[in-house]
Each structure stands twice: as C-alpha cells, then as structure tokens.
C-alpha positions, 0 to 999 in steps of 0.5 A: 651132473656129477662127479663119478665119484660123487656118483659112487657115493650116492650108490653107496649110500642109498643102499645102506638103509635097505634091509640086510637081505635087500642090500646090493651085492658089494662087487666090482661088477658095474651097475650095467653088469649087476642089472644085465647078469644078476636081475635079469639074466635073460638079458644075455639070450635075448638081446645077444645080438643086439650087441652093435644095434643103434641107438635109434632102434633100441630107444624104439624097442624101449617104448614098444615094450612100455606100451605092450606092458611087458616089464621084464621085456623092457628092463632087459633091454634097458640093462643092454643098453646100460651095458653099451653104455651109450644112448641112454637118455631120460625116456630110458630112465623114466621107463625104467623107473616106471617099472620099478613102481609097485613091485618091491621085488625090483625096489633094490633096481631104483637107487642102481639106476639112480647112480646111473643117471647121475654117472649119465649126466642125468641126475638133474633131469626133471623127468626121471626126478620126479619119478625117484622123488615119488618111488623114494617118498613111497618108501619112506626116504623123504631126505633122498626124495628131497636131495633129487628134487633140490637137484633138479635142473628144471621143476614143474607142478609134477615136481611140487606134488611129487614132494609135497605128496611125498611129504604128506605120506610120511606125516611130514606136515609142517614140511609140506607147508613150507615147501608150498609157501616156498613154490608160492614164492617162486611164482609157480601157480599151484594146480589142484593136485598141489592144492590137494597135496598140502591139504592133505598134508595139513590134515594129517600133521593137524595143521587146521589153521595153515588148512583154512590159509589154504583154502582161502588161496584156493578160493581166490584162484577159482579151484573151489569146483576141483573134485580133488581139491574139495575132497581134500577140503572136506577131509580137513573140516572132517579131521577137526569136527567142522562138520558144518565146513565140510558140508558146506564144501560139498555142496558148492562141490559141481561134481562129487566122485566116489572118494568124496562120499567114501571121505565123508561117510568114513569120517562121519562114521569115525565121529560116531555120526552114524546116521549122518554116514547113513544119510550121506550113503543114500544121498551117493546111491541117488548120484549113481555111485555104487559102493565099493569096499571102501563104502561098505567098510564105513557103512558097517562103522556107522552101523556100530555106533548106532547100533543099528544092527538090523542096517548092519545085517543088511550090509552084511547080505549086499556084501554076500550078493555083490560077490564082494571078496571080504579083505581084511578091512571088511572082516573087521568091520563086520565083526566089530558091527557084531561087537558092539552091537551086542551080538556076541554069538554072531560075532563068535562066528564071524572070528571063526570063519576068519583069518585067524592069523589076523591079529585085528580079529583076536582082539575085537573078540577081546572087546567083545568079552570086555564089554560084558566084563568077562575075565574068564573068556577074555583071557582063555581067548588070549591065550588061545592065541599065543597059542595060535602063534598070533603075536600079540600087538599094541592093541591087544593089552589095552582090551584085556585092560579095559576088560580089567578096568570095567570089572574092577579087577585093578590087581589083575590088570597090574599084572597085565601091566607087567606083561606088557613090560616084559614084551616091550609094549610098555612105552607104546602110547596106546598102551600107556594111555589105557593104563593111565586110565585105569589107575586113574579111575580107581584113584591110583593117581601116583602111579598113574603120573609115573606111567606119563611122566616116563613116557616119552611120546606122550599124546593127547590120550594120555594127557587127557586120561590124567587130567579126568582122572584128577577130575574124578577124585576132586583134584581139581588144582592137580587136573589144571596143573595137568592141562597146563603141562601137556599144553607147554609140551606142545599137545593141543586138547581134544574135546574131552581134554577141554570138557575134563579142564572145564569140570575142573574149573568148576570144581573149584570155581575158577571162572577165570580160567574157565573163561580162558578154556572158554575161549580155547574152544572156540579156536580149537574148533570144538564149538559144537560140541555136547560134552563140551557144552555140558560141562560150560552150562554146569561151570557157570552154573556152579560159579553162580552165574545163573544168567550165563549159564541159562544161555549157554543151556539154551543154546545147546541145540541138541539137549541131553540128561547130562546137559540138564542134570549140570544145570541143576546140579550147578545151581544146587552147588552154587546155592542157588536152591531155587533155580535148581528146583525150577530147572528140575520143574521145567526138566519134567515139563520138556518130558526129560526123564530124571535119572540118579543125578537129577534126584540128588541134585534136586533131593539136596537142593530142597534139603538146603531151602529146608523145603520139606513139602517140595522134597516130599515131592520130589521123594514120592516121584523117586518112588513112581520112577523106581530109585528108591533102592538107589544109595545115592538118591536114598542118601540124600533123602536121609539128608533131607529129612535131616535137615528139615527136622523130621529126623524119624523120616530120616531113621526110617528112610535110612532102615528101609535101604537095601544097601549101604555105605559109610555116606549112609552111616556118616548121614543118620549118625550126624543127623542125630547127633544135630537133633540132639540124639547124641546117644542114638548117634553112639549106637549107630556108630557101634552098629556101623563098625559092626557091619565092617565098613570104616568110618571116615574123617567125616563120621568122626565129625558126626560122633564128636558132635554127639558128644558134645551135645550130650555132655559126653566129655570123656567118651568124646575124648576117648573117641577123638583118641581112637581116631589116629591109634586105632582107625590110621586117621589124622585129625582136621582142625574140625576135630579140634573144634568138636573137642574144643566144644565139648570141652567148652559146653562142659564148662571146662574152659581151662582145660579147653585152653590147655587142649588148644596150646597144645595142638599138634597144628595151628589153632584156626579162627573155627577153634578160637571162636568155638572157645570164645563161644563157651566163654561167653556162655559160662562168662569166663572172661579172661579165657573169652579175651585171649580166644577174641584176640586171637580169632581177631588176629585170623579175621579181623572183618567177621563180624561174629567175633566182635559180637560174641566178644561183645556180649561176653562183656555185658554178661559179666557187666563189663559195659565200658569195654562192651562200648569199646569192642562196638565202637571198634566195629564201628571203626573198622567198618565191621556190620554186625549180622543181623538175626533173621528167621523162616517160617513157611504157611501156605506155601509162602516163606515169611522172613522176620528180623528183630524188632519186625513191623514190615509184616503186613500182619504186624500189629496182629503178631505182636499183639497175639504174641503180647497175649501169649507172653501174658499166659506165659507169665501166669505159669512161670516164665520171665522174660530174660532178653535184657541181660545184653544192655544197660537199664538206660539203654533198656528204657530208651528202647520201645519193648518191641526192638527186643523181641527176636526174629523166632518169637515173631515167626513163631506167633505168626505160625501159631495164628495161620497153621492148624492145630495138628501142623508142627511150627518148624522154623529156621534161624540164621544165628544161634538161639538166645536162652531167653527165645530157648526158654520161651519156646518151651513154655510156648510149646507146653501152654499151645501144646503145640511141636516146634521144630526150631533150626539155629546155625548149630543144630536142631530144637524140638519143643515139646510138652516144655521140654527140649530135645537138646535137654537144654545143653546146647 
C-alpha cells in the first residue's frame, strides 16, 4: 500500500498522457463521486437505497452482474460501494477492471480505479495488477504497466505473461527478453503462454538468436506438443526465412489449430511462396478447419504473387457464397489480386464498389497504374482523391513514385519530392527509402546519399537502396563503404542487402571480403536463399575461382537464368573464356533458354579466345532466338568481329542495327582504327555526331588511336584539344599515351618529350613506355634512356621495359650497355616474356614459341618454311632478324632459334588449311619488322590473306601490302 498522497500523485499522473478530450475533470470531487454522478449517473436511482446495505450483499450483487454480463449494472454498483468506501476488495477491483477491457469509452475509469485501489491498500494486490498491467500494456503504457507489476505483492504466471505480452505488443523485444531471464532466475517455471510471449516477442523485435536460446528451453521442458507455443515457434522461422525450421515444428506439432495454418499461409504468402500457402491451405481443409477471413486474406496474397489468377477469382467466389462480409483487409486483398495480376478493368471495379474513404484502397489503384507506367492515370486518380477528402499517407507518394521511376520520368518524381516535403512525409522512412531508390537507379547518387544521411530513422530499406544503387553504376568501393556504415549503426542486412555487398564484392574482385559477407549469410539465415546464391556463383566466378564457383552452382537446388548467366558472365570477366563457353554449351544442353546476358557473356567471351567459328555459332543462334535487334547482343558481336579480324563482319554487322548508341560508335570506330581503317574511323566519328549522340572518354581513345595509325599528327592533336574546349571531357593518362604515340610514330620524339614534361598530370608507366617504344624504333637513344628510367622507377619488375631499353641499344650498336640492361634483368630476377603465336586448323589451337621443335610436325614446318624462305629471296626479300645480336652471338646460335613464333604458325597454316581459307593468326607481343616484311611477301608469292593480331593491332596482308601501310 500507499501513502494517499502518493495515491493522489499517481492519479495525477496517469491522466496526463490521455488526450485533451479524454483527461479527467480537475475537481475536488472524490474519485467515488466522479464514478457515482459523472459516468454512471444511474447509480444514484438504482441503488438509492442501498445506502446502508452490507457489505456481504453488495459483493453478492457484484458477482451476480458479472455473470449476467451486464456491465453498466455492475459498474454502478461498484460506484456504491466506491461512495461507502467500505467493503471493497480485490474481487471488486478486478470486476471493474474486467469491464473496462475492450471499451474505450470507459479507458478514463481505469487509472480512477487504479488510485482507488492504491488509497485501498490495494495496489499491490496481484489479482487487479495483472488486469492494469494488460489494460495499460494495450494501451501502450508500458512504463505504467511495469511500475504495477514491480508493485505487486505477490506474482504469478498470469503475472509474467501479462508483462512479457505487454512487451511484445509494443515492439519492446529486447525488454521481453530480459524480463524472462529475470523470471528464470527467480525460479518461476515458465508456462506455455509465457513461452509463447516471448517468442512473440523475439520475433517482432527480430531477436532470431535469443528465439532459438528459447527454443531450446522449450525443448528441454517437454512444451514442443503446445499448440501455442509451436505457433509461436513457427511464427519466428517464418519472420527470418527458415522455412525448413518452421516446417519442422509443424510436423512435430500433435495437434494444429486455426492460428497455425493462418501463420504459415500468411507468412509463405508474404514471402512470395505462394504455392507453398496454397498447399498449406489444402493440407488445413483435409485437418477439418475452415477458413476464416484471416485464411482467405492470405490465400488472396499468395495468389498475387503467383499469379495465379484463376485460383484468386475462385476465392473471390467462396467469399460471396460463404456470405463473408469483406472488411477492409479482405478489400484490399482482393483488389491487390487484381493488381498484380494485370486485371486492371476488375481491379477498377473492386475500388469502385469499395470503401472510397479507404486510403489502402486509392493506393493499390496507384499501383495498379504504376505497373503500366501510366503517369497520366496515376496522377488524375490522386488527385481525385484529395478531392475526395482521402488524405493521403506514407504509402501513397511512394506509388506515384515508383510509377515515376519506371516510366523514367526523374524530374516528375523531384516534384513528387517536393510535395512529400511540404506535407511532412519526408522524414517517413518509406517514403525516404523509395526516393533513394529512384535517385539511385538513375545515377542520381549524391542526392540519393543526402536523403540517407538526413535521415533520422534509417532502416534496412533505405540502406540496402543505397548500397544497389552504387552496385548499379560500378561504385563498388562506395557500395562496401555503404554496408559497412549501416552495419556500425546497428542494421542487419536483409537478403538483397547481402546479395547487393556480394555484387560489389565481385565487381572489384574482392574475395576477401566476399569470404566474410559469405560467412554473414550463413548467420543471418538467408542460406537458402536464390538471389543470394547467384551473386556468390558469380563472385567466385568473376575472382577466378572456377572450382568454388562450379560448386556453389551445383549446389543451388532451384537453378534459374540469373544463376547460369552469373556463371558465364563470371567466367567471362574473370578470363577464364573457355569455361564460360562451356557453361554456356551445358546451359543449352539442361534446355535453359539464353537471354540478352547469355549472348554477350558468351558473344565476348568468344571475342577475347578470337574464336571466330564458336562466335559465328553463337551469333546464328541470336538469330534463331530473335536478339538480333537487341543493342547489347549486336554490340558485342561488333566487337567479335572486331577482334577476330573480319572487320567487314564487324561494318556490317554494325549498318544492319535498328538502333544505336554511343557502345555502338565507340566499338566500330575503335575497331577500324585497330584494322588500320584510320580514316573510316574519322568518317564515323563525324557521322556519330551527326546523329546527336556524344562522344565519350571512350571514344576519344578510339579517334586517337586512328590518328596515330595513320600518321595523322595534327588532326590527332586538334581532336585531343576539342575534348576539353568543346566536348566538357577531362583527359585520362590514356589520352596521354595516344598523343604520346602519334607523336612517337611520327618521329617527333622532341616534341613527344616536351608534351609529357608538360602534362597537367603525372606521366604513368603507359606513357614513359609508349615513348620508349618510338625511340626504340626511330633509334633515339638519349629520349629512349630518360623514358626507361623513368618507366623503371614506376615498374621496377616489368619485364617489357628492360627488353624494349635493351633493344634500343642493339639497334644503335651500343652492345655493352645492351649486356649491362640483361644482366640487370638478371640481377633483379626480371624473365623476359617470351614470344608466342595462335593458329587454329581444324578445330585445334597450335601454340608456337620462338625457335619451336615441340611441334609433332616440326621438321615438315621448318622445312616448308626453308622453301618459302628460298621463293622469297628470288623476289627480293632479306632476312633482317639479326639486327638485335652480335656477329659472335649470331654464329654460335643454330639458324633455327631466330625464326619467331608468327613465321612457324604461319608455314604450318599454309600446309594444313586450303587454299580459299584466310591465315588468321594471334600474337602475344608486338610484331618484328623482319616477320612484318616477311608476311608481305608470304602473302603476294602463296597469294594467300593473312590475318595477323599483335598487342597493339590488327595486320592484313595482301597482295604484299599491309593494311596498316607499314605505319604501325
């Protein structure tokens, strides 16, 4: 008990959170008065004479009321006998408060009666707390429900889950969990519903780990066979996605009620397992449960996702036989089925005969005209409904949104933005979480940020929004920098948080904190799920690690496009061409059908092998399947065709496009100017601002490189000018290079110097080598010097440095500083790469190295290519490969170890292929000018088209003559 005083203070108190209209008179009139003349005045004319009646007969009539559930009866009389002040004891209490349970009319009685008890003596008195702590906990004074029960005498189990369900009503979960470690200590043994209470609880505060402590607590006390406590269980696996727990559960469960099928078809449904809620519904029509509201609501839900609309219609007809009033929760159930199955007519119809004061409703039509991107529609319903007095609510600017975000019409929904500001919706996480999402995906990434930084209550939407849209535009640092904020301000990912960290993980192949969001999976329960498994296959896949990643893709039970296309795709940006080519083989062997992904994953993949005959497959099932006229898959085979040498294939392939865009240009103009097409590169620069599209950092590259080819120096000088003054683009360091190269090609190595001492930015090894390289060929040595140390200051261990340095020196005779650059190879533990070639006949690649006799046809190839040699002497050619080595050097060496790689793939082509077949041959270094000269006379005495691909460029011989007019 309490002082009155204390007693006076804690009336005062419960009455001041209530609502203006609802607060308690502030009177001198007792709290027996106030019940007796304000709230019940019929008290006075009933019980008048009851004035002097005992105690015993007043208890009496209390409990007679109780059972013959007349409310106002019983209050009345409790107001007599409040007004005696006399008899009263907890029984009196507790009917009171009974009545006050579901009726907020009477919600200002309860703190009056409260302070009644207290001035009683009452106020520790179990009975009535446990009823004060539930009424307070419904109405959301949990602090007053707390106080009650810290007051009670004397607490039993109804004690414990009155407060732990008080607890778990308000989201207070980690609250709940301390309170029931704090029962457990004091040696109460739970019950079910107290197991079911902080299960409850641990579900809504998302509290999985302290759930399955729980659960073990509830297996060692044998409660597994509780309905009550197995609903709860299950609701817990279903909150986290452990749908293979919660089907255990239910299986060990004797006995399911209504609640539990209701929880698992919910949840499934919510889930977007809408076969499985339909199963689980069939499975609950066999145990002898009918459905109830509840059942059909979900039901409708897991038709939607499906959508299955058919199944939904049918529902729709049981609800109109059953005779089932729709509430509100079933209106929007059925016109959300209509939604998102398409059905937009019935869906119109559904609003129409609904509640139109229903803002749920008004905003599902939103949806409805979102999904077909109808601005126009979306926005005469809005403002039909202001118009209609429907105030709009957190949910409704996000449909107008996402309705601007999937027509693309960004400025439109920056004005939607603003309108949410000026109705205060802006700091609503809902709201904050689509518009993030919006900027995001066009790229509007700053303002994105701002919008997530301002915001206070950031949740796991708005995080996860962020973090794709860095994903999306290849900010990949960005993106991990992202996650690893939301998680330090206490956010745990969801799925599609984990799967977006994965993708960035992948995009710049950082396995090792792939590894770790690996690992985070598996505690975070989503070990099961797709997405997240997809963008694993293709982690590993693009960091090389072809073993893991084919494991992981064997793993995945349920494979989908995604999940093969991020093998393929994986492989292909890994380098790893060959596996990719046969995961796309095995992709058509399963009876998967390609998409867009497929085709330029497997288009590029063949590009980068220069595997013209598997990419002329690939491209003649593009055109079976239709995706010609799709840019990407056209793109890339512009590319192909680029890279194997057919550069008309390319041209053609690229006129033919319905549609393009500036990957196009970039991609014919840089394989022309690779083929030695230098002017044709020009003209379609020209034609591709023509057409109004602009160019890029990218297509300067292209333009650049053209120049330099073709010995253009001021046109390519002119152009590097006009990318800053007209076009508003800064220059990489590869823009550098190119001027540097045409520079250097042009023999205007003094100049060339100049123009990178005076670089707004710091020369980088690409530059210094590029320099080196002319110097080497127009055998400027003191230039040559000054470009090697500084290129060996950048990269001390490349090994194309010492051997470009090193040659520069035999070319000009210098041969004991030739000696010193090898010899500090040799210190410096630097190998030299050797030189290698490709030839493909028959379907077989043929390897060469310098000097080759590991051939099995090596004695025919050399001797073949002796002959050739012979016949090439007669019409004028000399042999010119000597240049690099000494006349000692030259006589202690067998003939043989100076014939290059090219040379022999070549003679063995021109032995194994016919006549009509073009040689095309791949080289991993540059070519010589004694193979360069050598392939033209090979060419005009076999009359024979060879296709020769170095590291910089393209060579076709012909007739004896080169297309890159022996300026390369």
């Amino acid at each position: 008990a309490v002082a009155p005083a204390q007693a006076a203070d804690l009336t005062s108190s419960t009455t001041s959170n209530l609502p203006a209209s609802r607060v308690l008179p502030r009177t001198n009139i007792s709290p027996a008065s106030y019940l007796d003349n304000v709230l019940h005045p019929v008290a006075p004319k009933v019980f008048g004479s009851m004035t002097r009646r005992a105690a015993a007969s007043l208890n009496k009539s209390l409990t007679g009321f109780l059972a013959h559930e007349d409310p106002e009866k019983l209050l009345s009389l409790f107001a007599a006998k409040v007004r005696q002040c006399r008899g009263l004891g907890s029984v009196d209490f507790a009917c009171a408060l009974r009545e006050c349970r579901g009726n907020g009319k009477r919600w200002p009685l309860v703190p009056e009666i409260h302070a009644k008890a207290i001035t009683c003596g009452l106020g520790g008195d179990r009975i009535a707390g446990n009823l004060l702590i539930d009424l307070y906990a419904k109405k959301g004074l949990v602090q007053r429900a707390r106080h009650v029960f810290e007051q009670l005498s004397a607490r039993d189990n109804v004690s414990w889950v009155a407060m732990l369900s008080g607890y778990a009503k308000n989201g207070l979960g980690e609250e709940a969990v301390g309170l029931y470690h704090q029962m457990h200590r004091s040696g109460v043994v739970p019950t079910p519903y107290v197991l079911s209470s902080v299960l409850s609880a641990c579900t809504k505060a998302a509290l999985f780990e302290q759930g399955r402590l729980v659960h073990v607590q509830v297996y060692k006390q044998g409660l597994c066979s509780e309905t009550v406590v197995g609903n709860a269980l299950i609701a817990l696996y279903l909150r986290f996605r452990s749908f293979s727990l919660a089907e255990r559960v239910f299986s060990e469960m004797p006995y399911c009620d209504r609640v539990t099928f209701n929880t698992l078809i919910s949840r499934h449904a919510q889930c977007g397992n809408g076969e499985s809620a339909l199963e689980i519904f069939e499975e609950m029509r066999l145990s002898g449960w009918t459905p109830d509201c509840v059942t059909i609501a979900s039901l409708l839900v897991a038709c939607a996702s499906t959508g299955d609309l058919n199944k939904g219609k049918q529902l729709h007809s049981y609800l109109l036989k059953a005779g089932m009033s729709p509430d509100y929760i079933i209106e929007g159930s059925l016109l959300d089925l209509y939604v998102k199955c398409g059905d937009i007519v019935d869906a119109l119809k559904i609003f129409k005969s609904g509640d139109r004061t229903n803002v749920v409703l008004w905003n599902l039509m939103l949806v409805a005209y979102g999904q077909v991107s109808d601005l126009a529609k979306s926005f005469d319903l809005f403002c039909q409904m202001v118009a209609a007095g429907v105030r709009p609510n957190q949910f409704t600017y996000p449909c107008l949104l996402r309705t601007c975000t999937y027509a693309g019409e960004i400025n439109l929904g920056e004005q939607i933005h603003s309108l949410s500001i000026k109705t205060g919706f802006e700091s609503d996480m809902y709201v904050s979480g689509v518009l993030i999402d919006m900027y995001s995906k066009y790229g509007w990434l700053d303002k994105a940020q701002r919008i997530l930084e301002i915001l206070e209550a950031k949740d796991v939407v708005s995080w996860t929004s962020m973090i794709a849209g860095y994903v999306q535009h290849e900010f990949c640092k960005e993106a991990l920098e992202t996650f690893k904020d939301m998680q330090l301000f206490g956010i745990w990912p969801d799925n599609i948080g984990l799967a977006s960290a994965i993708s960035a993980c992948a995009g710049i192949k950082a396995m090792r904190q792939g590894l770790q969001i690996h690992s985070r999976v598996y505690v975070s329960g989503y070990s099961a799920d797709v997405s997240i498994w997809n963008a694993l296959v293709n982690l590993y896949a693009r960091c090389g690690r072809s073993k893991e990643a084919f494991s992981l893709f064997e793993a995945v039970e349920h494979k989908d496009k995604i999940t093969w296309n991020g093998l393929v795709s994986g492989f292909a940006q890994s380098g790893l061409y060959e596996e990719a080519l046969e995961v796309f083989i095995k992709m058509y062997q399963a009876g998967v059908k390609y998409n867009v992904f497929t085709f330029v994953s497997s288009i590029s993949a063949s590009a980068n092998l220069a595997d013209i005959k598997q990419g002329k497959q690939i491209h003649a099932t593009v055109t079976k399947t239709g995706y010609t006229s799709e840019t990407e898959v056209a793109n890339a085979l512009i590319s192909l065709y680029g890279k194997c040498g057919s550069i008309e294939d390319a041209k053609m392939q690229f006129f033919e496009m319905p549609e393009r865009n500036d990957v196009s240009w970039n991609t014919i103009i840089t394989s022309c100017s690779q083929h030695g097409r230098g002017l044709e590169a020009l003209d379609l620069f020209d034609q591709m601002k023509q057409e109004g599209l602009k160019p890029n950092d990218v297509t300067f590259i292209g333009v650049l490189a053209a120049c330099s080819h073709v010995g253009l120096v001021e046109e390519g000088l002119g152009y590097f000018e006009s990318m800053s003054s007209e076009h508003g683009i800064h220059p990489r360091p590869d823009h550098y290079a190119c001027v540097v190269d045409i520079l250097g090609r042009a023999g205007q190595l003094d100049r060339a110097r100049k123009f990178v001492e005076e670089m707004p930015v710091s020369a980088n090894a690409m530059v210094w080598r590029t320099l080196l390289s002319a110097c080497r060929v127009h055998k400027n040595i003191e230039i040559g010097e000054l470009a090697a140390k500084c290129l060996l200051e950048l990269e001390p261990h490349d090994s194309a440095s010492y051997v470009l340095l090193s040659n520069a020196y035999a070319v000009t005779g210098k041969w004991a500083y030739r000696d010193h650059v090898r010899k500090m190879m040799k210190d410096r533990g630097v190998r030299k790469e050797p030189g290698r070639s490709w030839i493909e006949v028959k379907n077989v690649v043929h390897a060469f190295f310098v000097g080759d006799w590991l051939h099995p046809l090596a004695h025919q190839i050399y001797k073949y290519l002796a002959d050739l040699d012979d016949r090439l002497t007669k019409i004028g050619y000399i042999q010119g490969n000597y240049f690099l080595f000494q006349e000692k050097e030259k006589e202690q060496k067998d003939p043989t170890a100076f014939v290059h790689s090219e040379k022999l793939a070549v003679a063995f082509g021109l032995m194994s292929l016919p006549p009509s077949m073009p040689l095309r041959v791949i080289k991993n270094l540059r070519v010589c000018n004694d193979c360069h000269t050598w392939m033209k006379f090979t060419s005009e005495v076999m009359r024979r088209e060879i296709v020769l691909r170095d590291v910089y460029r393209f060579h076709h011989f012909n007739n004896g003559n080169c297309s890159c007019g022996d300026f390369w």
